[in-house]
C-alpha positions as CSV (number, residue, x, y, z in Angstrom):
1,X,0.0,0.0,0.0
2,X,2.8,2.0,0.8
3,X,4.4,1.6,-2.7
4,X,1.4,2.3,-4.5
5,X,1.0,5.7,-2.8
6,X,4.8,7.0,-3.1
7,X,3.8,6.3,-6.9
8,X,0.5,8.3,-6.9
9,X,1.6,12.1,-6.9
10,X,4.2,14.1,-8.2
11,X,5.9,14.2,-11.5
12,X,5.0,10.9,-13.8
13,X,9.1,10.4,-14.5
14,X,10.0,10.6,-11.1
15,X,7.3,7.7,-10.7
16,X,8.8,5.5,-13.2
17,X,11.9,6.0,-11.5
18,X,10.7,5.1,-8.4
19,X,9.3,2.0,-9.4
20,X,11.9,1.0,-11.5
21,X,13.8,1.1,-8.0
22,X,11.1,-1.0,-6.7
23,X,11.1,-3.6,-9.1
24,X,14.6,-3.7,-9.1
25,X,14.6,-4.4,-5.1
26,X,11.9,-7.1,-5.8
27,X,14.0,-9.2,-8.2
28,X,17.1,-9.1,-5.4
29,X,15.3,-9.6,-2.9
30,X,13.3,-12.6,-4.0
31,X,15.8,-14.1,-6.6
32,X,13.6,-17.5,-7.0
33,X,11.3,-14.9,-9.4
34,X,14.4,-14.8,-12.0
35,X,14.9,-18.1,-11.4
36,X,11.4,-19.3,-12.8
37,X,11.9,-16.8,-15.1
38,X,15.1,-17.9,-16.4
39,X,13.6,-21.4,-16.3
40,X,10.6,-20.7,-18.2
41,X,12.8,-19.4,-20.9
42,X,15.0,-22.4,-21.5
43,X,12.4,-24.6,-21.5
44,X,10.0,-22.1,-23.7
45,X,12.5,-20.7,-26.1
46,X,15.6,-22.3,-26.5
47,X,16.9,-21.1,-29.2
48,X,17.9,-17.9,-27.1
49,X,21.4,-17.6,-25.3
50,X,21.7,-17.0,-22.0
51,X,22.4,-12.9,-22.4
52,X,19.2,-12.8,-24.5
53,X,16.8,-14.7,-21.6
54,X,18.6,-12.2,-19.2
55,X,17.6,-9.2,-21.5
56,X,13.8,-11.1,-21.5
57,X,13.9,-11.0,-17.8
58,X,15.4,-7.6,-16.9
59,X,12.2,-6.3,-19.4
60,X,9.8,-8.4,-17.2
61,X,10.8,-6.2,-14.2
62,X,10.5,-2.9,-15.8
63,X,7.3,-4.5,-17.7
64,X,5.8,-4.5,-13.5
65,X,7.4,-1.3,-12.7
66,X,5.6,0.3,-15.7
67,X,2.3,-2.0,-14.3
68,X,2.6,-0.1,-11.0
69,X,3.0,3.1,-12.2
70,X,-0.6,3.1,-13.9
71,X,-2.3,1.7,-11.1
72,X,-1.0,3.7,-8.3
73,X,-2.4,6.6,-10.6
74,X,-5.9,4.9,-11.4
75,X,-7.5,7.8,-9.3
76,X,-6.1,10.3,-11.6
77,X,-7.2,8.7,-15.0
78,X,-9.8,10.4,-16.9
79,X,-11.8,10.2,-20.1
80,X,-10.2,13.4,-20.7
81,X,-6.5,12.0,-20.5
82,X,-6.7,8.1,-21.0
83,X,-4.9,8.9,-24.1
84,X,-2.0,9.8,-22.3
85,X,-1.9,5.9,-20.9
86,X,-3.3,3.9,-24.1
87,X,-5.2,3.9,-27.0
88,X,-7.0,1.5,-28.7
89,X,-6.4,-1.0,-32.1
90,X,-8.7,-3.2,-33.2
91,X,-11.7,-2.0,-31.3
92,X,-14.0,-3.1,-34.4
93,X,-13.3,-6.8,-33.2
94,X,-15.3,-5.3,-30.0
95,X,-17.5,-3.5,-31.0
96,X,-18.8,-6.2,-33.4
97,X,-18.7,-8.9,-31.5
98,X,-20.8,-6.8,-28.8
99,X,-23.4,-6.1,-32.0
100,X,-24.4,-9.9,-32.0
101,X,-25.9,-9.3,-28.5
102,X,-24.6,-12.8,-26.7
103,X,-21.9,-11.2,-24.8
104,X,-18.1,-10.9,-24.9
105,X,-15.9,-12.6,-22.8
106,X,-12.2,-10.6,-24.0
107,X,-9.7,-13.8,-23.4
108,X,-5.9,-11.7,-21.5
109,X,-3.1,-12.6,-19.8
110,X,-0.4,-11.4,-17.7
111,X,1.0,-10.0,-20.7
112,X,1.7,-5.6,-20.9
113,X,-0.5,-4.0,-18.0
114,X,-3.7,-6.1,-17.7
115,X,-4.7,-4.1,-14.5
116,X,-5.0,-0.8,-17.6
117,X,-6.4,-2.3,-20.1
118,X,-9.5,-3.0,-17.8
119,X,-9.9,-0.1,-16.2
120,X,-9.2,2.1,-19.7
121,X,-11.9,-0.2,-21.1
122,X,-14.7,1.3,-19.4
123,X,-13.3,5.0,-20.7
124,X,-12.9,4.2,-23.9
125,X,-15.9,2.1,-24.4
126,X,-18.1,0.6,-21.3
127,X,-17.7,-0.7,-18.0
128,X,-17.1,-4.7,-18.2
129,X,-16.6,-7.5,-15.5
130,X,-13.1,-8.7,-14.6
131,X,-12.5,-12.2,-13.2
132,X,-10.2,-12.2,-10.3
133,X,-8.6,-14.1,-7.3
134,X,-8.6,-12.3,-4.0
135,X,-5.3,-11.0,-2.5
136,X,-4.1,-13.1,0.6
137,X,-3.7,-9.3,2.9
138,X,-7.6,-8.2,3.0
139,X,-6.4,-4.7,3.4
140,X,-4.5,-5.3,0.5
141,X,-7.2,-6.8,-1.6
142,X,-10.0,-3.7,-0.5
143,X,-7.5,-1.4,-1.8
144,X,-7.1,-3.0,-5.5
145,X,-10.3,-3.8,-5.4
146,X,-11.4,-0.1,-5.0
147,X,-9.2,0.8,-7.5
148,X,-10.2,-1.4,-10.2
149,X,-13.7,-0.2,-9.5
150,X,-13.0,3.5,-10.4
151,X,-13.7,3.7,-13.8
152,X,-16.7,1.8,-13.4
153,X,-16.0,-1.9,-13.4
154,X,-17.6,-4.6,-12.2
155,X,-15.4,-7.4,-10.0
156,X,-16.8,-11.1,-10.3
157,X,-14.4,-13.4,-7.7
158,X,-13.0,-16.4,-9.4
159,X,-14.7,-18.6,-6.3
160,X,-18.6,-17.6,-8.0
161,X,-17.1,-16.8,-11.3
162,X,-19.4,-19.4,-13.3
163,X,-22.8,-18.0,-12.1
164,X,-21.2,-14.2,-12.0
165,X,-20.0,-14.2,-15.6
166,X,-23.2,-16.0,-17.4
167,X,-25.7,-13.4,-15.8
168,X,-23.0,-10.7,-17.3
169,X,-23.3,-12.1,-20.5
170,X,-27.2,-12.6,-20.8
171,X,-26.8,-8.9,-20.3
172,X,-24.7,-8.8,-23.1
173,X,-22.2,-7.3,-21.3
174,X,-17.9,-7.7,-21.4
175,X,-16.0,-10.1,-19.4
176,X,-12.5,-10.0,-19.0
177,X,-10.7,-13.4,-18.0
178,X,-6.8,-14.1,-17.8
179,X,-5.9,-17.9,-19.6
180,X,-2.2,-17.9,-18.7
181,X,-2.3,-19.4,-15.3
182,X,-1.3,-22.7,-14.5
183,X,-4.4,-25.2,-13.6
184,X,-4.9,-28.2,-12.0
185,X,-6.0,-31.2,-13.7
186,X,-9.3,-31.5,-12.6
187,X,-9.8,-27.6,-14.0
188,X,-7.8,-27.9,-16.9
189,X,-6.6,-30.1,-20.1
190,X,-2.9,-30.4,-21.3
191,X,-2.4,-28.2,-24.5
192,X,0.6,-27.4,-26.7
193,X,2.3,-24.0,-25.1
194,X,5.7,-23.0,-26.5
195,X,5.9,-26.7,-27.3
196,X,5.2,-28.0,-23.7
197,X,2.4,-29.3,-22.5
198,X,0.9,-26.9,-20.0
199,X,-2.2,-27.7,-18.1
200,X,-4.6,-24.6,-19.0
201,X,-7.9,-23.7,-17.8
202,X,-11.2,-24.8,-19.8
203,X,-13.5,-23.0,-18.1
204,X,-13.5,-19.9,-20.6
205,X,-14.0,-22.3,-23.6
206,X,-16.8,-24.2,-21.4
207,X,-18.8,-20.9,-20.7
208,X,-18.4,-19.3,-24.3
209,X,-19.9,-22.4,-25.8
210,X,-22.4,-22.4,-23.0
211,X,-24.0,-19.1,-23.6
212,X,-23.0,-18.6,-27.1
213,X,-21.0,-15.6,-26.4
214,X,-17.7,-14.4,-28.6
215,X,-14.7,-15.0,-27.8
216,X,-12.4,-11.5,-28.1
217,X,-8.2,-11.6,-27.4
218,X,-7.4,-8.3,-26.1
219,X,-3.9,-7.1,-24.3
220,X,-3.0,-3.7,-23.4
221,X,1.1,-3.8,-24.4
222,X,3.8,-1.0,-23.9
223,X,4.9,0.8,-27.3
224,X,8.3,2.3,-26.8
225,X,8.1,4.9,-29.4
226,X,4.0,6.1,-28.3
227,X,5.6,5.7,-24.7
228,X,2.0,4.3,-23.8
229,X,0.1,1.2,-24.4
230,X,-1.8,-0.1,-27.2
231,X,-5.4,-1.8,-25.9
232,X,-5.2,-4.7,-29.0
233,X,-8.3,-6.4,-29.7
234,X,-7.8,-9.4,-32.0
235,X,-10.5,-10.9,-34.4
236,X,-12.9,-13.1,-32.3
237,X,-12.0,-16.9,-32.0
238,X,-14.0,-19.8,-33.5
239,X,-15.7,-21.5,-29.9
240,X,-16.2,-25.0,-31.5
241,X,-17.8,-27.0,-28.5
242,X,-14.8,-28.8,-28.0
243,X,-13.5,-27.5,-24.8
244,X,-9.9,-29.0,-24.9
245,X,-9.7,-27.7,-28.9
246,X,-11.3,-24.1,-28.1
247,X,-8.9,-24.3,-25.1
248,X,-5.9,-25.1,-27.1
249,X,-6.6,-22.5,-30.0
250,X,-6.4,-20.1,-27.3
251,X,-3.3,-21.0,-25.9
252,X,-2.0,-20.9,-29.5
253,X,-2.8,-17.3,-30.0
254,X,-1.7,-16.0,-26.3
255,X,1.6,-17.5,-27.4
256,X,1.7,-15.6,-30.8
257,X,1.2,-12.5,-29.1
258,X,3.9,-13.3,-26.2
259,X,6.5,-14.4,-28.4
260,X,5.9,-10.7,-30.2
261,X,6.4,-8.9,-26.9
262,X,8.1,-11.4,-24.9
263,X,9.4,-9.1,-22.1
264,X,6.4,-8.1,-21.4
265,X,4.7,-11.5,-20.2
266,X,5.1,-12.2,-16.2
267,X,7.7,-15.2,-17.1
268,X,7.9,-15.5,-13.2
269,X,4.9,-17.3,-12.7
270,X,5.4,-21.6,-12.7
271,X,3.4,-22.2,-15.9
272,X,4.4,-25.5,-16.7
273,X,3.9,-26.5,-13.2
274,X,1.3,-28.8,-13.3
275,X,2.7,-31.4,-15.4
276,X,1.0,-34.9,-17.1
277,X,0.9,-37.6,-15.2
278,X,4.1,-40.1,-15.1
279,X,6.0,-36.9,-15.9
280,X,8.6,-35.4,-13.6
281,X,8.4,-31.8,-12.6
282,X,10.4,-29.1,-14.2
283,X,10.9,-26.8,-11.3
């Protein structure tokens, strides 16, 4: 809480800086995040050298600092200077799929600054409904939570997420769901990610083909040259019925847009934790 109010006021530069410091602290002081990083990367792209996964990692770190920047200033984000944080690309994906009146559920991951592309969704379009897992600290969790209400969202715990997301979408309203978790086997099948098989969730894929809603990939990620984010929406996926093939073209187009902007995706989680059985583990 403390951290998220030292980034709140004064200049926006001196903020970066700050949290730049901060992220820097967190990788020292909990090294076992580089290390599942540097892990991941191995296993996920081998083809790189062992400067080029560092590079991948040190980006990961400046990819949260940038994250904490934006959401520390949530209060002072407007519709009148959103632009200043993001624009959008590909709304017509959006906006179309919203036109055929089932419902949007927009498919993210940990991947540029998920927290802002949520909360500049309801300025730049409408409010939506965003999937999450408490925090641990329930001081902690009141204080995101508050802030990821502000510009007008909707908060559906991942405990009741089922019942809370289908009533969203019979009101033909946006859901936004992260798919790059690891799962556990009785939530999840094993698809092809980054050429291991990774146990992802089917639940999206489940609930789309339930309620006949469309299936949107959207991720907010940092342009260098803008110096703000791009909101991306991609052209809706085909929801076949097939949960563990819907579930596995999914996967397949999170990993397009990762292997595009590959310091940006939270490398530090375990992904490939969950592993098949008979298999050994890889952490």
């Amino acid at each position: 809480m403390c951290v998220l109010r030292s980034l709140e006021h004064g200049p926006r530069p001196l903020a970066e800086w700050l949290a730049r410091r901060y992220a820097w602290v967190l990788d020292a002081a909990v090294p076992r995040l580089r290390r599942t990083a540097i892990r991941n990367l191995e296993m996920a792209l081998p083809e790189l050298n062992a400067a080029e996964r560092r590079r991948i990692a040190d980006g990961v770190f400046r990819s949260i600092a940038r994250l904490l920047v934006a959401f520390a200033r949530f209060p002072r984000i407007r519709r009148d200077n959103v632009d200043q944080w993001i624009r959008c690309e590909g709304l017509e994906h959006f906006q179309g799929a919203l036109r055929l009146g089932r419902g949007v559920m927009v498919a993210t991951g940990h991947l540029g600054n998920w927290e802002l592309s949520a909360f500049a969704h309801a300025l730049l379009t409408a409010p939506m409904h965003v999937v999450v897992r408490p925090l641990d600290n329930p001081r902690l969790d009141a204080l995101v939570a508050r802030r990821r209400a502000l510009s007008g969202n909707a908060v559906i715990e991942k405990k009741d997420f089922a019942r809370g997301i289908l009533k969203a979408l019979a009101a033909n309203q946006a859901v936004g769901i992260l798919i790059d978790q690891n799962a556990t086997p009785e939530n999840g099948e094993f698809v092809d990610f980054f050429g291991l098989a990774a146990c992802a969730t089917t639940g999206l894929a489940k609930l789309a083909a339930h309620s006949g809603a469309a299936v949107i990939p959207g991720f907010a990620l940092w342009s260098q040259t803008e110096r703000r984010y791009v909101l991306r929406f991609y052209p809706p996926l085909e929801i076949s019925g097939d949960a563990a093939a819907d579930t596995a073209r999914l996967q397949k187009q999170l990993e397009a847009v990762i292997r595009e902007h590959p310091d940006q995706w939270l490398w530090i989680h375990r992904r490939w934790k969950t592993r098949p059985p008979g298999e050994p583990p890889l952490y």
